[in-house]
C-alpha positions in Angstrom: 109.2 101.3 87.7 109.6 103.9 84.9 106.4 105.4 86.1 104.5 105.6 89.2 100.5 106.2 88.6 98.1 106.2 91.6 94.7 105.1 91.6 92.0 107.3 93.6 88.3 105.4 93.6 86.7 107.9 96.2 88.4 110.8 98.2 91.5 110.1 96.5 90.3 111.3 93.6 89.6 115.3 94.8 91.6 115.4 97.7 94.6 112.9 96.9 97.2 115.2 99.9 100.1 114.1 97.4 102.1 116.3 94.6 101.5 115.0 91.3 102.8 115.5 88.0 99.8 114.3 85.5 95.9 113.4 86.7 94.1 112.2 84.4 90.6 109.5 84.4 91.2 106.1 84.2 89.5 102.6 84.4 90.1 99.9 86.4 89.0 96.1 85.0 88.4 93.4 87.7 87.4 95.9 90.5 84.4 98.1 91.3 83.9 100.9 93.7 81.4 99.9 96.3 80.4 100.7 100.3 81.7 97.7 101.3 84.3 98.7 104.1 82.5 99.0 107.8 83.7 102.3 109.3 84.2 101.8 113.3 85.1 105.5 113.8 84.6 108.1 111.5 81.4 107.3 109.9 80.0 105.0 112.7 81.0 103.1 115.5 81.8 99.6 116.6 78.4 99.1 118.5 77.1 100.7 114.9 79.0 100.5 112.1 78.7 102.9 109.2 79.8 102.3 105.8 82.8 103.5 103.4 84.0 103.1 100.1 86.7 100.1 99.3 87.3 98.8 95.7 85.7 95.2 96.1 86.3 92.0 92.9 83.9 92.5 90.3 82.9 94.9 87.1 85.1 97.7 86.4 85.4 101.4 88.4 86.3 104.6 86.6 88.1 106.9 88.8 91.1 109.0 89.0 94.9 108.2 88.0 97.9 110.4 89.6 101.2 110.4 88.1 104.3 110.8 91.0 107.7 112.5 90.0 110.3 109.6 90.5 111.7 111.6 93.2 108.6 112.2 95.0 107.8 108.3 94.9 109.1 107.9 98.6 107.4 110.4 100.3 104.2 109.5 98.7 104.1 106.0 98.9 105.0 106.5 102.8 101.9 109.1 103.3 99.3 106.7 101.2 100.0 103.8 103.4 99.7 105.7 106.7 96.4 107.2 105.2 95.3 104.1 103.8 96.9 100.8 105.7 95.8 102.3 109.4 93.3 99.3 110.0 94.6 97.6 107.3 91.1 96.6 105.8 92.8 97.6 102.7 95.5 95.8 100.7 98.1 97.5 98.4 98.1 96.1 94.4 99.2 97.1 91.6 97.2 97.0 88.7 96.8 97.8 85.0 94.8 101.2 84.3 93.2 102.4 81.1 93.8 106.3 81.1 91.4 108.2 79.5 92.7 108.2 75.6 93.4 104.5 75.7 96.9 104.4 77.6 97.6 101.3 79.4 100.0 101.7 83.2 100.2 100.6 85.8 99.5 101.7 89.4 99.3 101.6 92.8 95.5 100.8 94.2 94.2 100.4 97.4 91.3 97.3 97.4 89.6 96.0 100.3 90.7 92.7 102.3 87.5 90.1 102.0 88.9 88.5 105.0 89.2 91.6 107.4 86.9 91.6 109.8 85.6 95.3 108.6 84.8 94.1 105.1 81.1 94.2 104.9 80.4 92.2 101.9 78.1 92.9 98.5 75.4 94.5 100.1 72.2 95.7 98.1 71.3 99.2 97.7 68.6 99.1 100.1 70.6 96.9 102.8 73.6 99.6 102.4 70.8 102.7 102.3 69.6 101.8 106.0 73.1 101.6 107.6 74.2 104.8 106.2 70.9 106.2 106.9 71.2 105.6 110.7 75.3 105.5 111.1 77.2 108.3 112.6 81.0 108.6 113.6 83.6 110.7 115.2 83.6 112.8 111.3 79.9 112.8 111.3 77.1 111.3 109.6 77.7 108.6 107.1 74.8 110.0 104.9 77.3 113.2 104.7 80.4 111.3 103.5 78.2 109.4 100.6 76.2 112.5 99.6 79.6 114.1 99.4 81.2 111.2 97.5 78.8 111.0 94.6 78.7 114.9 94.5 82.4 115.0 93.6 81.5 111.8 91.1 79.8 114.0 89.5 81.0 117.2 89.4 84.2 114.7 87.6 81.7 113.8 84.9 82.0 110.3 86.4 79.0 108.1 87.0 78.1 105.4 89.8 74.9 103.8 89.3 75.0 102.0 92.1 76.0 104.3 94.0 73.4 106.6 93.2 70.6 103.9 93.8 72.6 104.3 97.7 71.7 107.8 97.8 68.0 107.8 96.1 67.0 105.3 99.0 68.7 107.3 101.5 66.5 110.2 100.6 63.6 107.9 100.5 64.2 106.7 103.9 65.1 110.6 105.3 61.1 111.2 103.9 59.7 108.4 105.8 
């Protein structure tokens, strides 16, 4: 591979842990970001399961696209699959990215495994609202991690209407 790219869809995308040469936003076809991952330890348990981001079939997702030095590849690839592949709910692909500007790569992205037992499914915004609402895990409350998430989102200029819906009847709910 003449280039390696990464794609970052949630905390990848402001805390990616890796050197990088090049970041720039990009667009993933075939794929959208969505709380579809059931979280068994930091954002809820097993007996109560919280939710976390994976990048499900469907729509497109705008995120973040690292490029790796060829000599760095290694290292990096070794550190995203021990930060990524620990339960593996995820599966590693490589797929084409639209960088912001129109440039077409490839790159490495994690999406979630529809048979793993942790994969939670499409859920609607209000079905996803009440288990973050009431999850909590060993990192703390799953409200926390989404409130966070879409605060970075934004602060990137990048928007997550979906996700945003999550968080308005999340607030809804905390008034009741």
């Amino acid at each position: 591979m003449d280039e390696f790219w990464v794609f970052g869809y949630g905390s990848l995308m402001w805390n990616p842990g890796f050197a990088f040469v090049e970041r720039s936003q990009a667009l993933i076809h075939g794929y959208r970001r969505s709380l579809c991952v059931r979280s068994w330890v930091h954002r809820g348990t097993e007996q109560n399961p919280g939710l976390v981001l994976g990048l499900d079939r469907g729509g497109s997702c705008r995120g973040m696209a690292f490029r790796v030095a060829g000599e760095d590849w290694d290292e990096v690839i070794t550190y995203l699959r021990e930060r990524e592949l620990v339960t593996n709910v995820y599966l590693e692909r490589q797929v084409p990215l639209q960088l912001a500007g129109g440039r077409g790569v490839r790159g490495v992205a994690y999406v979630v495994d529809r048979d793993h037992t942790q994969y939670a499914g499409s859920l609607d915004t209000l079905a996803a609202a009440r288990i973050v609402h009431q999850a909590q895990g060993k990192s703390g409350p799953n409200d926390a991690y989404v409130f966070n998430t879409l605060a970075h989102l934004k602060e990137m200029g990048i928007r997550d209407h979906w996700l945003e819906d999550v968080v308005d009847e999340v607030e809804r709910l905390r008034a009741a």
